[in-house]
Structures are given as C-alpha cells and as structure tokens.
C-alpha positions in Angstrom: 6.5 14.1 -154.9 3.5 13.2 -156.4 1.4 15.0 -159.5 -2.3 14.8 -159.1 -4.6 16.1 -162.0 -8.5 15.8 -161.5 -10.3 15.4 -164.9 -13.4 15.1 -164.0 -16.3 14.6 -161.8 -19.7 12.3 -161.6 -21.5 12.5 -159.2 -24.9 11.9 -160.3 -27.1 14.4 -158.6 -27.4 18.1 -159.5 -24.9 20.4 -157.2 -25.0 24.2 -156.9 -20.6 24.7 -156.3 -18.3 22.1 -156.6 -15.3 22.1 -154.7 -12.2 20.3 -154.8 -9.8 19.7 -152.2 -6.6 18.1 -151.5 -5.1 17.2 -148.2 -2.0 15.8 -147.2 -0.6 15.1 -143.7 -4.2 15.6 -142.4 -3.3 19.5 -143.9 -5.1 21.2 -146.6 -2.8 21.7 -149.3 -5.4 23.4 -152.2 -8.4 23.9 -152.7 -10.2 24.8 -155.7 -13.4 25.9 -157.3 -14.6 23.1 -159.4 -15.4 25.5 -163.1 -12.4 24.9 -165.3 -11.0 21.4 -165.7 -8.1 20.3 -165.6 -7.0 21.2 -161.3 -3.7 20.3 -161.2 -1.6 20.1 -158.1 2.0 19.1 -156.9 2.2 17.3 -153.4 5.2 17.4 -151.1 4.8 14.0 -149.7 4.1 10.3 -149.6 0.1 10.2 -149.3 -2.6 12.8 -149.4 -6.7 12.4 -149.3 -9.1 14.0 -151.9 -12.9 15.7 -150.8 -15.1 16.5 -153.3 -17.9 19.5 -151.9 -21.4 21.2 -152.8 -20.6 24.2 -150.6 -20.0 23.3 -146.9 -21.6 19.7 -147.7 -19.1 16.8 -148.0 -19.7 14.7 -151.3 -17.2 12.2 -150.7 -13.6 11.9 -150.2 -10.7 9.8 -150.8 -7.5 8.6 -149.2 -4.4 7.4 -150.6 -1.9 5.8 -148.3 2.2 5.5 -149.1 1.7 1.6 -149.6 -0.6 2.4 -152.1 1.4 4.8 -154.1 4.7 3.2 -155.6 7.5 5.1 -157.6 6.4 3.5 -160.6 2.5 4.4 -160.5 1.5 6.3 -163.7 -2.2 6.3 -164.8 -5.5 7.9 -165.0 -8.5 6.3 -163.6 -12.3 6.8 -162.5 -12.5 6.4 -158.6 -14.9 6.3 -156.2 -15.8 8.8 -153.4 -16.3 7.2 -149.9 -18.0 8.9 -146.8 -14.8 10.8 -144.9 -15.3 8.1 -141.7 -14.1 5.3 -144.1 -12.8 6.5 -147.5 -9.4 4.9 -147.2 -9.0 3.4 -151.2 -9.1 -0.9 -151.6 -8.9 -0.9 -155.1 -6.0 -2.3 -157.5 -5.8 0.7 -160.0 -6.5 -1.5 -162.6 -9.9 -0.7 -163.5 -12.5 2.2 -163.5 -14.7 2.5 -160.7 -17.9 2.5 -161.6 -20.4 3.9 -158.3 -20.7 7.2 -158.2 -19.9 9.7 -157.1 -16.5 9.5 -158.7 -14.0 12.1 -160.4 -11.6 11.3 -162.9 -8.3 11.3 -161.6 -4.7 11.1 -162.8 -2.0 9.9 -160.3 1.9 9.8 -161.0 4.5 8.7 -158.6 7.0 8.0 -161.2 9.5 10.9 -160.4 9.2 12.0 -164.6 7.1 15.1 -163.6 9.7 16.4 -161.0 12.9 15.4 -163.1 10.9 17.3 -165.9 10.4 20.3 -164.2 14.1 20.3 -162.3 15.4 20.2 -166.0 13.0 23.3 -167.3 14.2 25.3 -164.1 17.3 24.1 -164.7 17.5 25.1 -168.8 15.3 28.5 -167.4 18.2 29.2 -165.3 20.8 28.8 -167.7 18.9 30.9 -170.1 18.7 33.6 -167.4 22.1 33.5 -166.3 23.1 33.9 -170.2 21.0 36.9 -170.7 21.7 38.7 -167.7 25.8 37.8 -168.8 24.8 39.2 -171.6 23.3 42.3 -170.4 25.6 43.0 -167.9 28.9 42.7 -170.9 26.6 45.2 -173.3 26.1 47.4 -169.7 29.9 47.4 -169.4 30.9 47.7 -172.9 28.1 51.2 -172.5 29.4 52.5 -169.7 33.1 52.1 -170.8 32.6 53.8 -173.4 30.7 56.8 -171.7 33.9 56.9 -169.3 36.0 56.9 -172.5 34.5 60.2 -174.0 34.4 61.9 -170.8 38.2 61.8 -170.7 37.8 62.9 -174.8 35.8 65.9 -173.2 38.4 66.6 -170.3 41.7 66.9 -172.9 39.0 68.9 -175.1 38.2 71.3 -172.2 41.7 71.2 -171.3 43.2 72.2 -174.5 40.6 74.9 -174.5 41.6 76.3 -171.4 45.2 76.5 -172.6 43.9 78.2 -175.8 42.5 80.8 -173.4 45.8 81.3 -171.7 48.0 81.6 -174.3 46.3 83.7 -176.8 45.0 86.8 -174.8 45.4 89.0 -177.7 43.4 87.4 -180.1 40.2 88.6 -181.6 36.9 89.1 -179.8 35.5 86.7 -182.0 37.7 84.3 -181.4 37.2 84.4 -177.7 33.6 84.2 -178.0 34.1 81.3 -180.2 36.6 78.8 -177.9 34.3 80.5 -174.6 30.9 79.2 -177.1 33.0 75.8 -177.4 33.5 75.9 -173.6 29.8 76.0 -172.6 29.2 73.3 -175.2 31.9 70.7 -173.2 30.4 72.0 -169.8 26.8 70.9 -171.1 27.7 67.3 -172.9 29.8 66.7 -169.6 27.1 67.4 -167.4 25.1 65.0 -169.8 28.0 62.5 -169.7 28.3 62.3 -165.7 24.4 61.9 -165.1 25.0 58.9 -167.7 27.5 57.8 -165.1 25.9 58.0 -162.4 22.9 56.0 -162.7 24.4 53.5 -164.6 26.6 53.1 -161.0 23.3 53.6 -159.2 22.1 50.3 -161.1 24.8 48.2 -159.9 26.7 48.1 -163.6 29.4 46.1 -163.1 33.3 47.6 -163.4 36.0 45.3 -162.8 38.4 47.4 -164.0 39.7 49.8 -160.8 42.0 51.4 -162.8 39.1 52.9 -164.9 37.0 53.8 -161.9 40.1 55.7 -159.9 40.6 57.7 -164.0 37.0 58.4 -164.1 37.3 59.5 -160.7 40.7 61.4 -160.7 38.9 63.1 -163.8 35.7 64.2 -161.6 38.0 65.9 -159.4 39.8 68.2 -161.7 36.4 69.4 -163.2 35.2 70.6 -159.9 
C-alpha cells in the first residue's frame, strides 16, 4: 500500500476549481475538490498517477511507476506536473522541483502507515470485543435476575392461591385483601414477562438451559 497526502499546489496562474485526482491501474481511485488541504488517500497497489484540474481542463499530471517507489520511500517533496502524453516522473526525490505547476506532495512506501493502522483496528477491536463482553455479562446478570423474581412471584401467587383454598371461612376483608395481593402479582408478572421477552427478542445471551426450560416450565403453569 502506499499513503499519498497532497499539501499543496502552485500552479502559477489563477484557476476557478481545482481538482485533484488520483489513479491507479489506469483507474480513478479518488477524486477531490481542491478547498481544504491536506487530501489524503490510501492506494491498493504498486504505482498510481496524479492530475491536477481547473474544471474539465487538465493542469498537469503525474505518474509514478513500481521501480520508482521502494518499501523504504518516506518523504515529502515539491513535484512537477507534466502534460498527461508524457508525465511519467525522472526525478531522484532528493530535491524540490522547482517549474510550476507543482503540488506538494507526501509519498510513503514504508509499510509504517498500514502496520499503524492494522494495530489501531486491531486495539479498536479488542476494545469492542471487551465492551460488548462486557455488555453482554451485565445483559445476563439482568435478565437472570428478572427470571429469578419471576419464580419469587410464582411461589408468591402460589402460596396465595393455597391461602384461598384453605381458608374459605375467613373474613370478607381478608379475601379482598389476598384477592387485592393477587391482582398486584398478576400486574408485576405481566411487567416481569414483557421484561423477558424483549430482552430474548435482543438476542441476550443464556447459556444456562436449565434456567430457560424453569422460566419456561414456569410460563406454562401461569397460563
């Protein structure tokens, strides 16, 4: 890969839109509007060719073959546009072209800026993969816990119902009481199993199959 980063541009005349474009393997990889320096631009390949335009008018151009560009090349220079017929570079990278027009360019070949980035991706991923570890443990702990008062709620209800069985001779009171306590369980359970629901909608993970067969035996004997 190769990083190319254009500076700059001289091109000694006044010009109404500058555009700058890349190509490489006689394809257009970007092109940009020349109005906020630095254009940066990533190229998948071993050669590419710059052309510098005032609208649909060609400037100049440049062209950069794979002899030219070694694994070690690292710098920022001024360099002359050619005409398009002929614009192949014969300079040594050693020293600033000087005949305009020209744009200040930075080439590196060096392999730092793609071992840079495939460590920040890298460390980005990790980071990511932490988090969402993270999320996904809290989401679990959540939901286990959600599972773990419905099955308070369901001995609650239960021991309710029992109440109701046993004790038919108790007061009116009393039976509008434990039927009052009744509606409340029937409401936070209702509450409980939408909680449920789209927590499984979202993909939450449960490893645990012994939980999800309770919470499901549970579901059953409320309906």
């Amino acid at each position: 890969m190769i990083q190319v980063t254009l500076y700059d541009v001289d091109i000694g005349c006044q010009f109404h839109k500058l555009y700058f474009a890349i190509q490489s393997n006689s394809q257009t990889v970007e092109t940009h509007l020349v109005s906020q320096l630095p254009i940066s631009t990533l190229i998948e390949g071993r050669e590419f060719k710059i052309i510098l335009k005032d609208g649909s008018i060609t400037i100049g151009s440049i062209s950069f073959p794979p002899k030219q560009l070694t694994k070690q090349l690292n710098l920022v220079r001024w360099i002359t546009l050619f005409d398009p017929k002929d614009d192949q570079y014969d300079g040594n990278f050693i020293e600033d072209d000087i005949e305009q027009p020209r744009i200040l360019l930075r080439i590196e070949t060096n392999y730092q800026y793609q071992q840079k980035m495939f460590k920040n991706n890298l460390l980005s991923s990790c980071q990511l993969n932490q988090k969402e570890n993270t999320q996904q443990h809290i989401d679990k702990k959540k939901i286990q816990q959600i599972i773990d008062d419905h099955k308070d709620m369901q001995n609650k209800y239960n021991s309710l119902k029992e109440d109701l069985l046993a004790y038919r001779d108790i007061s009116q009171q009393e039976v509008k009481q434990l039927e009052q306590e009744k509606q409340s369980y029937l409401q936070e359970n209702k509450a409980l199993k939408q909680q449920i629901q789209i927590l499984k909608q979202n993909e939450l993970p449960i490893h645990d199959q012994q939980q999800k067969n309770g919470t499901n035996n549970n579901n059953n004997k409320m309906k």
